[in-house]
Structure formats: structure tokens, C-alpha cells
C-alpha positions in Angstrom: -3.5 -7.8 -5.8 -6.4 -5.8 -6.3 -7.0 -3.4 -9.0 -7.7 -0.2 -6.4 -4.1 -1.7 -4.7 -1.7 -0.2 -6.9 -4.1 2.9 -6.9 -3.4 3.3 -3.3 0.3 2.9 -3.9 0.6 5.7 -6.9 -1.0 8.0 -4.1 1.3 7.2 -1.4 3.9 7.9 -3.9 2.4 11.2 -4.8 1.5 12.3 -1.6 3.8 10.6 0.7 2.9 8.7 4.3 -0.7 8.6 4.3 -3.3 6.9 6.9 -6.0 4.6 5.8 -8.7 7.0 6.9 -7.2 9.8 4.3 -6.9 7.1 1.7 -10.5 6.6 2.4 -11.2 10.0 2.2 -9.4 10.3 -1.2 -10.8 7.7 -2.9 -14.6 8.5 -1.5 -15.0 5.3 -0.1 -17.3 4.5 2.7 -17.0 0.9 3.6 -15.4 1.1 7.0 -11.8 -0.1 7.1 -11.6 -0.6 3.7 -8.1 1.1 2.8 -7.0 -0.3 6.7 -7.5 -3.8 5.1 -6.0 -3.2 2.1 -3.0 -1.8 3.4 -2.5 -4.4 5.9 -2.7 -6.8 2.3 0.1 -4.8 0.9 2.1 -4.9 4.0 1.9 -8.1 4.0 3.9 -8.0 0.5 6.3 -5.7 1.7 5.0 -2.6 -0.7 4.0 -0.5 2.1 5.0 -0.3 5.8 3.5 0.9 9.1 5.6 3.4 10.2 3.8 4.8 12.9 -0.1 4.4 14.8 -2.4 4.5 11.7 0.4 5.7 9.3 2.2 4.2 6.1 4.8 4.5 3.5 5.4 3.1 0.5 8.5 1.0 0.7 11.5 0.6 -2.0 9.8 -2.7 -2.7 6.5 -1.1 -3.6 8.4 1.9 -5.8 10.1 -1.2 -7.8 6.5 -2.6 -8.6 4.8 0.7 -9.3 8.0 1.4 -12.3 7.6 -2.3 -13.2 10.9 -3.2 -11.8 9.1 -6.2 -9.8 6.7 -8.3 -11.3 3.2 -9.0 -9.3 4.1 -13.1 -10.0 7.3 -12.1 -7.7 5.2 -11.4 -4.6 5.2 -13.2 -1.6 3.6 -13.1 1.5 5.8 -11.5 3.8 8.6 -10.1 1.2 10.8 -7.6 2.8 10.1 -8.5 6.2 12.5 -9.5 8.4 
């Protein structure tokens, strides 16, 4: 996990699905692919999932970190998918 990661989750919780080119946008980064790499990372931990071309939520996995339900030491690759 990356510091700017749970940043990206608090603003899919505030804002709700979001693509990686918006989370770019928010964030005012310009390294290409940047939140699209990140959010793959996440995905892989089951805290976010693609729900659509280019689009992603925040799953009940990555809520439960966020309110500090789940510990980071907890995370595996490829929690929560089955």
C-alpha cells in the first residue's frame, strides 16, 4: 500500500464510481496511467473493483479498511476474489 492509495479510496468513497482518468484529474497528476496502476494494485486486494470499461467502486472490503475495520497486515493478493 501506498500512501496516495488509501487517498484514492476516501475519494471513491466520497464521490462514488470513479475512472482512473478522473482520479488523475483530481489529484493533478500527470504521469500517464498512474491512478490506472494503482487501481489495478487495489484490485488486486479486493478494495476496489472494476465494474465497468475504465470504471471502479470501492468494495465492502475497502470501506472496512478505510474505518479501520481491516488491518493493512490482513491483505492479500487477490482477497475477495472469487
Amino acid at each position: 500500500m501506498r500512501p496516495v492509495d488509501e487517498r484514492i479510496m476516501e475519494t471513491m468513497r466520497d464521490e462514488g464510481n470513479l475512472t482512473p482518468q478522473a482520479l488523475d484529474e483530481t489529484f493533478g497528476v500527470t504521469a500517464a496511467n498512474h491512478a490506472s496502476n494503482r487501481l489495478s494494485e487495489l484490485a488486486k486486494y479486493g478494495l476496489v473493483e472494476r465494474i465497468g470499461t475504465g470504471l471502479y467502486r470501492l468494495t465492502d472490503r475497502g470501506e472496512a479498511f478505510l474505518n479501520e475495520e481491516l488491518d493493512a497486515s490482513e491483505l492479500t493478493p487477490d482477497a475477495g476474489q472469487d
